[in-house]
N, C-alpha and C positions, 0 to 999 in steps of 0.2 A: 517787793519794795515799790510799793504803790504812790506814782506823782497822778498829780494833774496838768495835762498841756491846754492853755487857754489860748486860743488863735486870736490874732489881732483882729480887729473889724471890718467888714470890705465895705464898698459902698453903699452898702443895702443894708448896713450894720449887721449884718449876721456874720457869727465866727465857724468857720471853715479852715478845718484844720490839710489844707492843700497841699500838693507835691512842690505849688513855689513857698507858700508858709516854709514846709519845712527842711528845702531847699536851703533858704535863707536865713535859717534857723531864728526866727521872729516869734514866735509861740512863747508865751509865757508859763516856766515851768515852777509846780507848786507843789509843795509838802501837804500828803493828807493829813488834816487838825483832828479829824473827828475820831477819834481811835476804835470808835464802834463799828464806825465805817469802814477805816483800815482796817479791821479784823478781820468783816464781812469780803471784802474786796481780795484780801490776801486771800483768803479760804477757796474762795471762789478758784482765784489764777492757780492755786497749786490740783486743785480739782483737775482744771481742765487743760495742764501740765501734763500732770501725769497719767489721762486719760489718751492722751496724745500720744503716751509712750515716750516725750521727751526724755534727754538725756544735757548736764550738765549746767545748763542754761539757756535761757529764751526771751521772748518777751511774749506776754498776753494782752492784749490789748481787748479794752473792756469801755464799755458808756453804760451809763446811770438812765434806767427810765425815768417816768415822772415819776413812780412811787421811790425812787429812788433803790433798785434792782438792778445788780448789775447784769449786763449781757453781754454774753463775748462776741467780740467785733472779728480778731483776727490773731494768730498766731503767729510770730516772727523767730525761727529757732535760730536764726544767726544775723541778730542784730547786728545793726553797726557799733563797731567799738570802738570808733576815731575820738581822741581827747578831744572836750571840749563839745562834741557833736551828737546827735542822737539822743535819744532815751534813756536806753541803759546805761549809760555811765552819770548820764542825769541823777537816775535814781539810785544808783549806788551810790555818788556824793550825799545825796539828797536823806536817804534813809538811813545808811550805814557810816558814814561822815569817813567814806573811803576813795583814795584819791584811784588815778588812771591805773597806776604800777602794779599797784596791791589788787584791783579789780581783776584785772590779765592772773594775776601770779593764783589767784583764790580761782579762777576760772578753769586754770590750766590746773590746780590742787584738784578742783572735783577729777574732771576726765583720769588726771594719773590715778585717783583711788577708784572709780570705776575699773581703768585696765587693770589696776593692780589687783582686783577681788576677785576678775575673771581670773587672771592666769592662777590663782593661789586654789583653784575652784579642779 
């Protein structure tokens, strides 16, 4: 569920996406348009998901070189899930047009069907 977060500008006009940015949740959050691009971007994060051995959900965190390639930045397996805050519910609103409740409840769905394949195993 690929967004783009655009940092406000500092004095130097350069955007920097900082610990006060995103403290104070000021970053401008966006819908990827290009869906060539969303394809390429998703592919990418589930690659290096599940390269990770990730399990139920995370965030990948990626930047675009110039040719426009993505590279991963960072791996966050237990994002914040505060309404209204953070990324991932960001992009959950943002992509899947799903609010906080139903994020939690789809969240806690994977994990129970994970334990539940194990113990059936």
């Amino acid at each position: 569920m690929p967004i783009e977060l655009v940092a406000p500008k500092n004095i130097n006009g350069a955007r920097i996406l900082s610990s006060r940015i995103k403290s104070a949740n000021t970053e401008v959050v966006k819908e990827l348009a290009d869906p060539e691009l969303k394809s390429k971007i998703v592919s990418f994060a589930r690659d290096v998901f599940r390269a990770l051995d990730a399990r139920d959900y995370g965030r990948i965190d990626i930047r675009l070189d110039k040719n426009g390639e993505p590279n991963f930045l960072e791996a966050n397996l237990i994002p914040s899930l505060i309404d209204g805050y953070g990324s991932f519910p960001k992009a959950c609103a943002i992509n899947e047009n799903i609010g906080y409740e139903q994020m939690i409840m789809q969240i806690v769905g994977l994990a129970r069907s994970r334990i539940d394949s194990t113990l059936s195993v």
